[in-house]
C-alpha positions in Angstrom: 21.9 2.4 -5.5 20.7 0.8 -8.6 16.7 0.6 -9.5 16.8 -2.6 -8.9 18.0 -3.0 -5.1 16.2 0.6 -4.6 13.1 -2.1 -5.6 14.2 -4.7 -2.8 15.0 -2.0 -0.2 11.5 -1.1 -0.6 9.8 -4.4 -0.4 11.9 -5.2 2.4 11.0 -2.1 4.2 7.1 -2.3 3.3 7.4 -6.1 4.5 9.2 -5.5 8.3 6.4 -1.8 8.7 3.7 -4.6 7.7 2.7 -2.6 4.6 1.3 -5.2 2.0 -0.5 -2.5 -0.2 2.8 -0.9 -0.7 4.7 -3.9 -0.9 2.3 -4.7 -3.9 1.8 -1.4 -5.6 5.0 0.8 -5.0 6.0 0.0 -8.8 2.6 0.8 -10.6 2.6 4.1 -8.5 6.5 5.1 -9.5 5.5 4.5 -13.0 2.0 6.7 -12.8 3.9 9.2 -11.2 7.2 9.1 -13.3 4.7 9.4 -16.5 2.4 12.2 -14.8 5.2 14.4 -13.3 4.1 13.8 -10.1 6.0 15.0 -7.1 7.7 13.3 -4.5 4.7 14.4 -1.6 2.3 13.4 -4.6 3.8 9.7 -4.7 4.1 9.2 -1.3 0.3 10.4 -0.7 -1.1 8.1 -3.3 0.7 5.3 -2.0 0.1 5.9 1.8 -4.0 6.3 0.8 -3.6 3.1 -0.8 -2.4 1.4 2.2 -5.2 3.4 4.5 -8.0 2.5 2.3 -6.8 -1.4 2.8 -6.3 -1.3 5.9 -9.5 0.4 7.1 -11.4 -2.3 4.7 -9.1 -5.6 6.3 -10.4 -3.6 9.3 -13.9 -3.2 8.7 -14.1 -6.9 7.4 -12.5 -8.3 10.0 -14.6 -6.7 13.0 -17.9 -7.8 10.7 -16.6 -11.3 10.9 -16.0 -11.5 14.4 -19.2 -10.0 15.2 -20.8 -13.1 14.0 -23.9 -11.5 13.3 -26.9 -14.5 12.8 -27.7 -15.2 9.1 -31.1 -13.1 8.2 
């Protein structure tokens, strides 16, 4: 597989799990970790808290705005 449709595999992948975060970051990470010597469990850990931490703050926001707390 060339780099290039290794890159759309991935987006497509990251797009059907519903998976923004690493839809949007996957390349920045490869290129931290290529230039770091990071390894393969390193990658996928940085990537996969990336996606947590959005997800729990989406979350967070979400159930604040439905609450529909009154204005103080």
């Amino acid at each position: 597989m060339s780099d290039n449709s290794i890159g759309k595999h991935i987006e497509f992948a990251a797009r059907a799990l519903k998976m923004p975060t690493i839809r949007r970051c996957w390349a920045e990470l490869a290129e931290r970790a290529r230039a770091e010597n990071w390894t393969h469990e390193q990658y996928l850990s940085a990537i996969l808290d990336r996606q947590v931490s959005e997800r729990e703050a989406n979350g967070t926001a979400l159930r604040i705005s439905g609450a529909r707390f009154p204005a103080i």
